[in-house]
C-alpha positions in Angstrom: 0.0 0.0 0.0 3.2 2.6 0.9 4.5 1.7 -2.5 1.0 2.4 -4.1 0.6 6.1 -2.2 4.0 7.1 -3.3 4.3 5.6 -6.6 0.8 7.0 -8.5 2.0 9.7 -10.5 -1.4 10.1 -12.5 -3.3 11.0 -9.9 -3.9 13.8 -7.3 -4.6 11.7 -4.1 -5.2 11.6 -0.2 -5.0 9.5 2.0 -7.7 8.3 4.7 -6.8 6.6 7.5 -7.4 5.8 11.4 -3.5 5.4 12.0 -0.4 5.9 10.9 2.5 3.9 12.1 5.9 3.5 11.1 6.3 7.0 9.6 9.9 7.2 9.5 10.2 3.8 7.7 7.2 4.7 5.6 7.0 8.4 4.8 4.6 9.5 2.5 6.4 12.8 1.4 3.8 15.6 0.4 0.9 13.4 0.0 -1.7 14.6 1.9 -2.8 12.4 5.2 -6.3 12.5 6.7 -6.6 10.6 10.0 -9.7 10.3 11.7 -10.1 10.9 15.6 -13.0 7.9 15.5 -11.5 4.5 16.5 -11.2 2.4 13.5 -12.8 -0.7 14.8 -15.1 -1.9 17.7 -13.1 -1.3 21.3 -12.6 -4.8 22.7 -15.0 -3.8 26.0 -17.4 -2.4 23.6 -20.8 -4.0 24.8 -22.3 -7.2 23.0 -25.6 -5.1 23.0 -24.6 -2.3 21.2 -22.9 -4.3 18.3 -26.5 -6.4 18.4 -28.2 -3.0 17.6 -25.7 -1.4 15.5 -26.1 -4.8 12.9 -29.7 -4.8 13.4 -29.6 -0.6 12.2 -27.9 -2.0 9.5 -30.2 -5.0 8.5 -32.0 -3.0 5.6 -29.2 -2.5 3.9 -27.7 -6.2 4.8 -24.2 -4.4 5.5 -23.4 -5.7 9.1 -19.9 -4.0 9.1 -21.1 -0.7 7.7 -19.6 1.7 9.7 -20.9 3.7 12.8 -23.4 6.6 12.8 -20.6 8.8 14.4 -17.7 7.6 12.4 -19.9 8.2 9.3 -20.4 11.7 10.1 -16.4 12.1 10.7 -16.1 10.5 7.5 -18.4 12.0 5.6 -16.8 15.6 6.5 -14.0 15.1 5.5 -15.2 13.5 2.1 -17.1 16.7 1.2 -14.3 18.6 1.6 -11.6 16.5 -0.4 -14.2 15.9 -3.1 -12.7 13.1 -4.8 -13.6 11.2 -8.1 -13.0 8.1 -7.4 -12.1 6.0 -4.1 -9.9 3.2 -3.3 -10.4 0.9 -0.5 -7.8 -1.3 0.3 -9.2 -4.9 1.9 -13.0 -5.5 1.5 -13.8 -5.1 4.9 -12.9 -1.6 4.4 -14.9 -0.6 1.8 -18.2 -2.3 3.3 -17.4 0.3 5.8 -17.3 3.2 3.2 -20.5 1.6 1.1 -23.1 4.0 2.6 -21.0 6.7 2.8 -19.8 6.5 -0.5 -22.9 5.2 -2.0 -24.8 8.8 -0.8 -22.0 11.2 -1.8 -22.3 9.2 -5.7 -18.3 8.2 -4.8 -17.2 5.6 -7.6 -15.6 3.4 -5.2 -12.9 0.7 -6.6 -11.9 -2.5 -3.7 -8.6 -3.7 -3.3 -8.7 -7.6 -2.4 -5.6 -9.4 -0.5 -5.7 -12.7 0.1 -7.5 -12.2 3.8 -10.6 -11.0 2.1 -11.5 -14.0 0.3 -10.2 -16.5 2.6 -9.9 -17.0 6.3 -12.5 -13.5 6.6 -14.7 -15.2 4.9 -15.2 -17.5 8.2 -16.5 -14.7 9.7 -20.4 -15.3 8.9 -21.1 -10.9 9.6 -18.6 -10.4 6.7 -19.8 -12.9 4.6 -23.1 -12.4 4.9 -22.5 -8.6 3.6 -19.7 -9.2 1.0 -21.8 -11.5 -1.0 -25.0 -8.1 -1.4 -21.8 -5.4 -1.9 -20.2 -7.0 -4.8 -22.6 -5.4 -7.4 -22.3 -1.9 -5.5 -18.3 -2.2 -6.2 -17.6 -0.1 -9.2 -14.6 -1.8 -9.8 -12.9 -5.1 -8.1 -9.2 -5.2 -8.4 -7.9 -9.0 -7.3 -4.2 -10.5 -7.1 -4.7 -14.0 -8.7 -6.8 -16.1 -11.3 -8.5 -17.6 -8.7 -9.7 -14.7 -7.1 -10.9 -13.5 -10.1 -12.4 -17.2 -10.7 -14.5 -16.4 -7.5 -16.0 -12.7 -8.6 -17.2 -14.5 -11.6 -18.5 -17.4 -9.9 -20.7 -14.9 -7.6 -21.9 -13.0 -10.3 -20.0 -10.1 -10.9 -19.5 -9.2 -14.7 -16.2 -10.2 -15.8 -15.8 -6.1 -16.9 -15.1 -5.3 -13.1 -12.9 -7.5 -12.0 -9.3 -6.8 -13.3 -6.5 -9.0 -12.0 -3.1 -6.8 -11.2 -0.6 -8.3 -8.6 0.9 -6.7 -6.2 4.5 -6.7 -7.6 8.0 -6.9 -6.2 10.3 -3.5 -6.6 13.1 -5.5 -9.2 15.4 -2.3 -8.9 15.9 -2.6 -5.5 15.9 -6.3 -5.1 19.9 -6.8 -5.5 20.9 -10.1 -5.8 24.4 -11.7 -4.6 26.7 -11.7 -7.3 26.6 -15.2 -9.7 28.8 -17.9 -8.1 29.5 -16.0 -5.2 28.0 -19.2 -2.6 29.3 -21.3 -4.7 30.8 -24.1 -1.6 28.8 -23.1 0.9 26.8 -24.8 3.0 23.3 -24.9 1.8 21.5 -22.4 3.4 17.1 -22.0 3.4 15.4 -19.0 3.9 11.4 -18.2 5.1 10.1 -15.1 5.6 6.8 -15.2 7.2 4.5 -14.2 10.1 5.3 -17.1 12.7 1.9 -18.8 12.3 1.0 -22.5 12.0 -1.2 -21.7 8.5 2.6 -20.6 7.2 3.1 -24.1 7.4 6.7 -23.6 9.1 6.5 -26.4 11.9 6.1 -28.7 8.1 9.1 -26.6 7.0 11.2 -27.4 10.0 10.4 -31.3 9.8 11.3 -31.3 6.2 14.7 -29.9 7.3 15.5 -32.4 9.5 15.4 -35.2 6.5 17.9 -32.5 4.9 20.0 -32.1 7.5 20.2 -35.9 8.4 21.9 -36.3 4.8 23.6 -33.1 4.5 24.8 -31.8 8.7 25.9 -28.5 7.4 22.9 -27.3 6.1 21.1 -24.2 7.6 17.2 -23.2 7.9 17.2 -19.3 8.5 13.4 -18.0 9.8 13.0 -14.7 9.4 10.0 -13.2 11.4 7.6 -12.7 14.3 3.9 -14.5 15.1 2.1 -16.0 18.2 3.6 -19.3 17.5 7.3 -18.6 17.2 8.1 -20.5 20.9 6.3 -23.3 19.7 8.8 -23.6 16.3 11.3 -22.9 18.5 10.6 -25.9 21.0 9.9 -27.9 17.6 13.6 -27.5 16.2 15.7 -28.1 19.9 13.3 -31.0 19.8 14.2 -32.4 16.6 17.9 -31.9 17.6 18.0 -28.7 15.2 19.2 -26.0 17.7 22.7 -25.6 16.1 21.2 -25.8 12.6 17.8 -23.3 12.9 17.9 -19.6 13.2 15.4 -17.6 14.3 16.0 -13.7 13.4 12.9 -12.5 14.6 11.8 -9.1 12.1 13.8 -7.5 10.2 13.7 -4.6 8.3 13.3 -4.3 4.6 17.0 -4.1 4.0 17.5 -6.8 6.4 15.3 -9.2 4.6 17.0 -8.6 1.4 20.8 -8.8 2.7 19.5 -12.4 4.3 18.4 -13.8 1.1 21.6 -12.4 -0.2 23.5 -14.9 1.1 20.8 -17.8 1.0 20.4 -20.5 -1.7 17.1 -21.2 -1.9 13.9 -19.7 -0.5 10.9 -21.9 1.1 7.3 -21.3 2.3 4.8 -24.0 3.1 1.4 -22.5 3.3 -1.6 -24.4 4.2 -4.0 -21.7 2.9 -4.8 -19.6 -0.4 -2.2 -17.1 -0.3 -3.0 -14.0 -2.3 0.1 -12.7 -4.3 2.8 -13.1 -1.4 5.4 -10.6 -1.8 7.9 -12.4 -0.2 8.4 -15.2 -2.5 8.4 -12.1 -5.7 11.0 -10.6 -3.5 13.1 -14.2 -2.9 12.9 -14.4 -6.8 13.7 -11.3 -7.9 16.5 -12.0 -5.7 17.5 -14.7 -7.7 16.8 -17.4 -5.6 14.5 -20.4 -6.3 11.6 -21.0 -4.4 9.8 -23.6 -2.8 6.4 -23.2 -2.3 2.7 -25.2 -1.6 0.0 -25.6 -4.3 -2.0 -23.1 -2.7 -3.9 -19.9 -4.0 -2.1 -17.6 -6.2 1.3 -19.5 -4.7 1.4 -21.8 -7.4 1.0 -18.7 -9.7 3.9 -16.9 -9.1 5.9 -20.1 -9.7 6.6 -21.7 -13.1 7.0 -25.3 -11.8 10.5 -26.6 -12.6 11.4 -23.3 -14.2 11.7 -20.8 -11.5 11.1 -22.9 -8.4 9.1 -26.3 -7.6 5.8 -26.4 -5.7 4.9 -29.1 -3.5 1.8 -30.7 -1.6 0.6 -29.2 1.4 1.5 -31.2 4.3 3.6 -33.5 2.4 6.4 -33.4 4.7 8.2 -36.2 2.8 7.7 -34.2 -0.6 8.9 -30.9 1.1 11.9 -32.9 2.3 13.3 -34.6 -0.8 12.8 -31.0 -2.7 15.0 -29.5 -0.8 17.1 -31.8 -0.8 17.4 -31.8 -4.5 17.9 -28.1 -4.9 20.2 -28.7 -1.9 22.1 -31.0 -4.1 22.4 -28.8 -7.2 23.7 -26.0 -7.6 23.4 -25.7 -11.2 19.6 -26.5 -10.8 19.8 -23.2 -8.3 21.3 -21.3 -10.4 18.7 -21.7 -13.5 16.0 -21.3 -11.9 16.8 -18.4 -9.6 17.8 -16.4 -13.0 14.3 -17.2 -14.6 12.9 -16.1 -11.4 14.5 -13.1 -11.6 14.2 -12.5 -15.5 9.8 -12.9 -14.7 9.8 -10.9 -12.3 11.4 -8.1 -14.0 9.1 -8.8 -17.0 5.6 -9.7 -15.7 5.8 -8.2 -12.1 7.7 -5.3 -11.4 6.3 -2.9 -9.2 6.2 0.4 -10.9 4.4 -1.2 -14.0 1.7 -3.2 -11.9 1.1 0.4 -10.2 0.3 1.7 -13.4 -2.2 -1.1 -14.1 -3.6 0.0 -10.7 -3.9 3.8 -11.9 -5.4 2.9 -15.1 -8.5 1.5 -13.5 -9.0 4.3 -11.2 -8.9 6.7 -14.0 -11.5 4.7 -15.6 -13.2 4.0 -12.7 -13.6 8.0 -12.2 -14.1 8.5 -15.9 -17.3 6.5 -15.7 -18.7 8.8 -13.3 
């Protein structure tokens, strides 16, 4: 989303929010910044009783997470004064918010799904329940995969809305260790991921022990922070991988890159329909191939046996004797991390996916 706010050059934009975190690692420059004094969601000690009314307010309308009557009014304000011609609302939950509002000021609104919005939200039976009557307000529907897009068309939105666009990977600043530079090493692996068991990496870490019981020197490096990081943890001294697991905990940008500088191959077992994930476009365009799960728009963003090999969820046996063979082969590496790299700089770079993003919000506000 930073990378979207300061790389539209087409358009005159503002930005709405309820928060704004991270400023110095995520500065927005001159672009203007509205941020509303209403809390953007429900306080946790906010009565059961007064969501029961607010979603029974909203019944009519069949928009349970519409938003408050005194958020609206905040809203609304400062809508009338920015006057814009079109809106974008990143995640769907979002813009169910902004419907009514939008829908009274004649707003074209355009909705930015991830992957959360049509997959574990949609648990959420309040969500689901008023996704499925918004669609058809949504002027336009942007999506990061064929599947998603599969979906919108399979809930009846006309295929003319829904335009698929990736998020993309910045290839000009993804600089990858020079060719031949690990050559001798000891094989090292690399996830970057939220520390959560639907990241699959307690699979990743039992795979590892197969490779490390045929190759000791080998090294898993897991990059991140989630709930369930002591649990991994506890998993790896179990397995008698203390020596050979490294946890960084999170790093910054430039510390992500500088670790996959000087890995060999890059891994992430999902057990769930990923969206576009940025970090296996950012191992690639890094040069390094990738292992990943046949899962969502995963299986996508790898050419299997070209630019990396996907695998079988759960199949900790499969996972095992893929890394091992990448482990193995360092000409195999080699090849595919440079088609990797070569289709992300052709299909997926960043400032050209933007673009595609600016293009339908001009049309989008044309249409008005």
């Amino acid at each position: 989303m930073w990378r979207q706010i300061v790389g539209f050059t087409r358009l005159r934009h503002h930005v709405l929010t309820w928060r704004y975190v991270n400023r110095e690692m995520f500065p927005v420059g001159d672009v203007p910044m509205h941020i509303l004094e209403e809390p953007g969601c429900w306080p946790e000690k906010t009565p059961r009783l007064i969501r029961c009314l607010h979603r029974l307010r909203n019944l009519p309308r069949w928009n349970f997470l519409a938003t408050t009557r005194r958020e609206y009014a905040s809203i609304e304000k400062v809508l009338r004064e920015m006057r814009p011609d079109v809106m974008l609302c990143q995640y769907p939950m979002m813009a169910l918010r902004m419907l009514p509002i939008v829908r009274r000021l004649a707003i074209p609104l355009t909705v930015h799904f991830h992957s959360i919005g049509l997959s574990s939200a949609l648990e959420n039976r309040w969500y689901r329940w008023s996704l499925g009557p918004a669609l058809r307000h949504f002027d336009k529907i942007v999506v990061v995969n064929l599947k998603q897009r599969d979906w919108m068309l399979e809930h009846g939105v006309r295929s003319e809305k829904v335009h698929v666009i990736p998020c993309g990977v910045p290839v000009d600043e993804s600089i990858p260790a020079p060719p031949g530079e690990r050559s001798g090493a000891p094989p090292q692996f690399t996830a970057v991921s939220r520390l959560l068991k639907i990241k699959g990496i307690d699979i990743t870490i039992r795979a590892f022990a197969g490779v490390v019981a045929k190759i000791p020197e080998a090294r898993l490096v897991i990059v991140g922070n989630g709930p369930d990081r002591q649990e991994f943890e506890a998993l790896a001294a179990e397995l008698g991988l203390s020596g050979s697991v490294r946890f960084t905990g999170w790093l910054s940008e430039d510390g992500v890159r500088q670790q996959l500088r000087q890995s060999d191959v890059f891994v992430q077992h999902s057990l769930f329909a990923e969206g576009w994930p940025v970090g296996v476009a950012e191992a690639s365009a890094m040069r390094l191939p990738v292992v990943v799960t046949d899962f969502g728009g995963l299986a996508e963003q790898v050419v299997d046996g070209v630019t990396g090999l996907i695998v079988p969820a759960r199949d900790v046996g499969r996972m095992r004797d893929t890394m091992l063979r990448l482990a193995r082969d360092p000409d195999l590496r080699r090849r595919m991390g440079t088609a990797g790299r070569e289709r992300m700089a052709r299909y997926f770079n960043v400032k050209g996916q933007i673009a595609k993003l600016e293009d339908v919000l001009i049309d989008c506000a044309r249409r008005r």
